[in-house]
N, C-alpha and C positions, 0 to 999 in steps of 0.2 A: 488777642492771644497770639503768642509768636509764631512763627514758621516749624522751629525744633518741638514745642508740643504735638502740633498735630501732625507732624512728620512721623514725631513717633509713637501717636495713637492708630495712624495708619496701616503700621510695620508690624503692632503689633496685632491688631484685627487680623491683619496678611499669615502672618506663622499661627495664629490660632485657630484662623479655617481651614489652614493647610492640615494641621492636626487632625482635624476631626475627622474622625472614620467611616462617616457614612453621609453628611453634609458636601462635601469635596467633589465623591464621586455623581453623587446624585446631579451635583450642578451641570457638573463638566459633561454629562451624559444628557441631560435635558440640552444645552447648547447644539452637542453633537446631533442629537436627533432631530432640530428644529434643520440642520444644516443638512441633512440627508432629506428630508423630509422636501423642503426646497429645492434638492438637486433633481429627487425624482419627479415633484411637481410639473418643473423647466426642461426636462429630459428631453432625449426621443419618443419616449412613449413606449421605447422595446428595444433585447439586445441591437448593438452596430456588428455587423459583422464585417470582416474584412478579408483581406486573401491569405490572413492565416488562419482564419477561422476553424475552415476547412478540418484542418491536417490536425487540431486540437479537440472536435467533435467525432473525427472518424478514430482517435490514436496513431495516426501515423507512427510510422520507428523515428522518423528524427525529434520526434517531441518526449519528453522524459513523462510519467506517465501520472503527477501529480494533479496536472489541471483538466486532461481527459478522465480524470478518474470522477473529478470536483462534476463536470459537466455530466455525465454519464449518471451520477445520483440524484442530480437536480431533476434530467428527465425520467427515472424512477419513480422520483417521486409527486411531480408535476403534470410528466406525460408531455414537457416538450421544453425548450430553453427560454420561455417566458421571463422565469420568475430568477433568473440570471441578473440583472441588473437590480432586484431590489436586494437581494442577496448578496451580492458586492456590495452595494454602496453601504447598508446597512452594516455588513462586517466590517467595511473599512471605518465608519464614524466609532463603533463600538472601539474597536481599538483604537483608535484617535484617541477616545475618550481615556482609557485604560491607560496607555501611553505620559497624558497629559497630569491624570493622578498619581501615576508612579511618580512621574517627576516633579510633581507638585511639596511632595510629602519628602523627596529626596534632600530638596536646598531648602522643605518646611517656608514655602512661600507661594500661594496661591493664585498671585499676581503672576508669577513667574508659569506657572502650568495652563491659565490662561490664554497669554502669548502663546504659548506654544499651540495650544489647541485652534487657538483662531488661523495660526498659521496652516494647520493640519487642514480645518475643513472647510476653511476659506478661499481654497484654490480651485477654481472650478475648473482648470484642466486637468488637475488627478482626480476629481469627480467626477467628471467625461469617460476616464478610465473605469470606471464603474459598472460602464453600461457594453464596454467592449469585451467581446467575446475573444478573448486574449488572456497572456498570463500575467499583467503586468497588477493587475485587480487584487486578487491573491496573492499574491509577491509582497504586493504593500502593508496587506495583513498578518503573513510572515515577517515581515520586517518590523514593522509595529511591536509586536508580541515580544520582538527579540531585543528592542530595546527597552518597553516595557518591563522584561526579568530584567535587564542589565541593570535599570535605575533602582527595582528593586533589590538585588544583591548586592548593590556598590552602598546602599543605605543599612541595609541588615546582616548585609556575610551569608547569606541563607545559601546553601550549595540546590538546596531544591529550585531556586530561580534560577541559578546557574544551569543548571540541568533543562528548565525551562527555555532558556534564551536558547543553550543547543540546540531543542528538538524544534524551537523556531525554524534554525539553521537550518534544519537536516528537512523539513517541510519547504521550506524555501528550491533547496535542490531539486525536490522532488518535482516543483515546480519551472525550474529557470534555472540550468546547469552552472550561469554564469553565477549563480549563488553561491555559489562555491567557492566564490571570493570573500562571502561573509565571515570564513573561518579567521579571518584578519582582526573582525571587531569583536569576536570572542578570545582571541590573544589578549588584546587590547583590556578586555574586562578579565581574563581570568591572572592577568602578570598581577598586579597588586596585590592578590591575595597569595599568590604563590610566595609574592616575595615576604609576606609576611609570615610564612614559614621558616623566614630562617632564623628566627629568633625566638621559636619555640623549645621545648626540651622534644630531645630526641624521640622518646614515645610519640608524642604527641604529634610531634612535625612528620612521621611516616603515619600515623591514622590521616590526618589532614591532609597530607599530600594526596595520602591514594584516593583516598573521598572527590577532592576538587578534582582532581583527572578524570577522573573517571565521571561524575558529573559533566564536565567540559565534553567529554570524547562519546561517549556511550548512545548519549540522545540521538545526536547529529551522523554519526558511523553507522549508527542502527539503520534510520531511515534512509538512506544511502544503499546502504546494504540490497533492506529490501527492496528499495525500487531498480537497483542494478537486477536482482533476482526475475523480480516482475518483470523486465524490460528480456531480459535474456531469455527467459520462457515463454512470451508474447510473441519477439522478434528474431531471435536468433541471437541478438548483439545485444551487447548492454552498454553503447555509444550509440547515443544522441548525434542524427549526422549534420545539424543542424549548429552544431555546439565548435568543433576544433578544426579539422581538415576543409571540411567545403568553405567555413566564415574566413577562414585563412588563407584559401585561394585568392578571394574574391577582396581581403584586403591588400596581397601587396600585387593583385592583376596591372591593377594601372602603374606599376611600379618599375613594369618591366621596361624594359631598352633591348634593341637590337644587337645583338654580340654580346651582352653580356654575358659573362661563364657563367655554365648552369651543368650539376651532375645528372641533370635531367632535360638532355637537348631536345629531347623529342616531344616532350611536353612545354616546353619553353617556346620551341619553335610554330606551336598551334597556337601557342595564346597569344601570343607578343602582336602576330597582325590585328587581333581580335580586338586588344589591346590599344593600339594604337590612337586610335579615334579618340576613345576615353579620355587618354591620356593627353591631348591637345582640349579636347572640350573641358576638360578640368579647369585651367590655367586660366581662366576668363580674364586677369588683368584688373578688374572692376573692384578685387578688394577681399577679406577673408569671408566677410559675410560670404558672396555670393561664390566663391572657391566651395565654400563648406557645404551649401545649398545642392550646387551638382555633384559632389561627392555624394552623399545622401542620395539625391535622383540615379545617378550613375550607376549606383553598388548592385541594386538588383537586377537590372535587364542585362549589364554585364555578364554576373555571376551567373544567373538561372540560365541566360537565353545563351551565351555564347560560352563564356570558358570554362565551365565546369565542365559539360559535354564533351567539350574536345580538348581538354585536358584525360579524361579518362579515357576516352577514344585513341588518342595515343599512347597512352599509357598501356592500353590493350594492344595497339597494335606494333609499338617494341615490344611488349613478351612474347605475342605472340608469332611474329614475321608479317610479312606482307603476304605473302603465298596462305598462311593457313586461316589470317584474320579474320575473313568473311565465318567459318568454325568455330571462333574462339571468344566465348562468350563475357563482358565484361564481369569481374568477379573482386572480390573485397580488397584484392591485392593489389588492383589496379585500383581502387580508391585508395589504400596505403601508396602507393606511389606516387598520386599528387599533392598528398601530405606530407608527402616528405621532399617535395621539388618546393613547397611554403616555407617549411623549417629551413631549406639551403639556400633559399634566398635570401630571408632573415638572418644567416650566419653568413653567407656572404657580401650583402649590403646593409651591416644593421644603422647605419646613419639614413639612411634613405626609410627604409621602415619605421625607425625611431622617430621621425619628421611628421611622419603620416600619424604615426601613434599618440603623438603629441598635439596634434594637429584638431585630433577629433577628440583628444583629452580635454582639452579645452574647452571645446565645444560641448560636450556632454555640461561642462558648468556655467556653459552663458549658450544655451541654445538659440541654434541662426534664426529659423523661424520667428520667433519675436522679435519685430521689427518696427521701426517709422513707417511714415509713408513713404518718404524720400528712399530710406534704404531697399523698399521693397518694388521701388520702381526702377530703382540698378538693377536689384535682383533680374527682373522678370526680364528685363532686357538682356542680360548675360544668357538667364536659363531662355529666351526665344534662340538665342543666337548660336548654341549650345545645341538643343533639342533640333535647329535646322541640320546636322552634320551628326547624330548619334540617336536613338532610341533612349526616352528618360523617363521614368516617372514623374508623375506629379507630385507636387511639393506645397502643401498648404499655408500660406504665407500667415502668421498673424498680426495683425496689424494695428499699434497702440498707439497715443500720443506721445510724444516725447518725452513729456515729464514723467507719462507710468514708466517707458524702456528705459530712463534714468533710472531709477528708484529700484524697479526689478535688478537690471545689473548692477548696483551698487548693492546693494542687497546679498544678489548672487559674490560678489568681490570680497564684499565682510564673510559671509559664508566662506568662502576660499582660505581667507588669511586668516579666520577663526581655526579653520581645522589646524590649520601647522603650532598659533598659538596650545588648542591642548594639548596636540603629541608632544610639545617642545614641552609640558608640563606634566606629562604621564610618565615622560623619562627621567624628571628632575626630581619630583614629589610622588611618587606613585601610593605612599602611604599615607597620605591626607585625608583626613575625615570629620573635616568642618564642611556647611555647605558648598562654599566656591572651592572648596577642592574636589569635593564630590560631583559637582555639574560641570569641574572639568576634566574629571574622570568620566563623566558619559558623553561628555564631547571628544575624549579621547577614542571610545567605542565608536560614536559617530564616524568621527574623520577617517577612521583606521578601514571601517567598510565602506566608508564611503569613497575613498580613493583607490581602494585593492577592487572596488567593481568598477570604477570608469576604467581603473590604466584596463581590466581584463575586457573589457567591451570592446574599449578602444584599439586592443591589441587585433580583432577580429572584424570591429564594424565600424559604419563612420558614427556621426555623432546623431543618433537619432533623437527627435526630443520624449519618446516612450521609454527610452535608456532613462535620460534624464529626469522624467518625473516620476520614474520606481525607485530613485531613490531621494523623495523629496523628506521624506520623514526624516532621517541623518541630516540633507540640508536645512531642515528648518533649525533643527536644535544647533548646528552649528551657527544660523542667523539670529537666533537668540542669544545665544553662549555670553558673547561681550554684553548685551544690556545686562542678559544677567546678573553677571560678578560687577558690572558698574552699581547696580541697585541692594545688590545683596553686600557690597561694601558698605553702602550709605545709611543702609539697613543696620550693619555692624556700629555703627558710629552714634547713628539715632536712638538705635535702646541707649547705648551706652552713655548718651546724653539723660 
């Protein structure tokens, strides 16, 4: 028998299990659970906590009040944070799973939601994230969710998915302010259908309009809302200080230079020595890896131990004189005023900031930590030499053979240059509704939140790789995208044989 029969008795088995309504997900969900089931096996045995633990078990004001709320039910109902890691991990495969049938049933190919799933639960560093008492756990299952509606409204038009994917959104923020940036991937999915409004009759096209808007805006506005509410009634503020001012000191600290103009000399003039050191210990010479490596080490002993402090410290003590300051107690205005010595840096040296932004933009999509061995023996030699002349955190190296760190960043690189291919196709074809036009309208959603949270990460932090694997969902299906439409082309050709 030739190659083209059972090519295309293959293709078609493939789109008729995609089909099936309760076949599909059963599978994908028996996979996922064998892959949870494994990770908790191999686990720690119990939440990791960390040093942000803390401040998301107590509600701190800088935490938005989504994942202290997650955590605070858990011990209600538990009677302590035990049952936290089977709880993530289980949520996260569930939506894995969910995720992988939406898209399965979107380009009607089973093979295709497959890949995607094994990508999803096959990475044992966002299953690691599982077990951490953090928010990156639930993030990913807001994220999940919210491509899940996408793949199903770019398949059916359903505004109630749309509606869905929002209150993803709006659950996301509640969790991770920098979610805020997922409003990008709900443009991305709601343009299409907008624009196919305009080629309805007029009745029709304002019932439609106001429906889809308000689907889009209502979910996502809402829960926002509330938790602005919640946070202001708690706290007094409903700003996360974790989120804009303090992450923006602390990204362009190392940035400063002696004499540069500043409308805020008095704060400029505290960080800059503070600064200094950083600023030499960065420069290691040794290569981006290990630049990147103490940027990341650097960020927080910087930030927490020395210049936030005495940025607000002076800030306090211009308002208030020298004579009364010992009286004059720090107060919100004096955090507004180091926030806005960040913003006039950035508007006075935005190439120097743009470098830094770019710098860890990158990084978010080929994270330094995954290394050789060769590279992780530069590394540690920078970061000894480095950590002899500054205060650093530790920095956990991962350490693969060559052939996986090939594979992974090539991977990561098709990821990269997938996303530009769908945007470059969401602009060109945005009303297509065959399969590969459809999965590259969810890669279009992809790319679109996937790059409006790194550059927003980026604009505040360096490149952590806990950035980078909360948004590994968006990356997978962009690492998928091109086999995709290669297979679902060949697919087109085979029936048609």
């Amino acid at each position: 028998m030739s190659a083209g029969p059972l090519a295309g008795r293959a293709v078609r088995a493939d789109a008729a299990a995609a089909a099936r309504p309760l076949a599909l997900p059963a599978a994908y969900a028996l996979i996922a659970a064998a892959a949870c089931v494994a990770a908790l096996a191999m686990g720690p045995g119990g939440p990791i906590l960390t040093p942000d633990s803390s401040s998301y078990m107590t509600a701190q004001p800088i935490r938005p009040i989504g994942y202290p709320a997650f955590l605070h039910a858990v011990i209600a109902l538990f009677g302590s944070i035990a049952a936290v890691p089977a709880l993530q991990v289980v949520a996260y495969g569930t939506a894995a799973a969910a995720l992988a049938t939406a898209c399965a049933r979107l380009v009607r190919s089973a093979a295709v939601g497959l890949t995607l799933l094994l990508l999803l639960v096959g990475n044992a560093a966002v299953l690691r994230h599982g077990f951490m008492v953090m928010a990156e756990a639930p993030h990913l299952v807001a994220l999940l969710g919210m491509l899940a509606a996408a793949a199903t409204h770019l398949r059916t038009g359903s505004r109630s998915a749309l509606a869905t994917a929002s209150a993803c959104v709006g659950a996301g923020i509640l969790i991770r302010p920098v979610d805020m940036a997922l409003v990008a991937g709900l443009v991305a999915l709601a343009w299409p259908a907008l624009r196919r409004a305009s080629g309805m009759i007029v009745p029709g096209r304002a019932a439609f309009l106001g429906t889809s808007i308000l689907a889009l805006c209502l979910p996502a506005a809402g829960l926002w809302a509330a938790g602005t509410v919640i946070q202001q009634a708690r706290h007094g503020s409903s700003v996360t200080g974790s989120f804009f001012g303090f992450s923006l000191l602390g990204k362009v600290a190392p940035l400063l230079v002696t004499g540069a103009p500043s409308e805020h000399p008095a704060i400029r003039g505290a960080i800059v020595p503070l600064a200094a050191p950083y600023r030499a210990a960065m420069q290691t010479g040794a290569g981006w890896l290990a630049d990147q490596i103490i940027d990341i080490a650097a960020y927080n002993p910087l930030l927490y131990r020395y210049a936030w402090d005495a940025a607000v410290e002076a800030a306090r003590a211009q308002r208030c004189g020298a004579a009364a300051a010992a009286a004059c107690a720090v107060g919100s205005i004096d955090r507004a005023a180091v926030t806005a010595f960040g913003l006039d840096f950035v508007t006075r040296r935005p190439a120097a900031y743009a470098e830094a932004v770019a710098q860890s933009y990158l990084g978010l999509w080929v994270p330094p930590p995954f290394v050789t061995q060769a590279e992780a023996d530069l590394i540690r030699s920078s970061f000894a030499r480095a950590a002899a002349s500054v205060p650093l955190d530790p920095v956990t190296l991962h350490i693969y053979p060559l052939p996986m760190v090939i594979l992974v960043r090539c991977g990561l690189a098709l990821a990269f240059l997938s996303s530009w291919l769908a945007l470059a196709a969401w602009l060109a074809f945005p009303r297509s509704c065959d399969p590969i036009g459809r999965m590259l309208m969810l890669g279009a959603v992809a790319a679109a939140a996937t790059h409006a949270v790194f550059l927003a990460t980026a604009g505040l932090q360096p490149a952590l790789p806990r950035y980078a694997i909360g948004m590994w969902p968006t990356v997978a299906i962009l690492a998928v995208l091109p086999f995709a439409i290669c297979y679902l082309k060949l697919r087109t050709r085979w029936l048609a044989d």
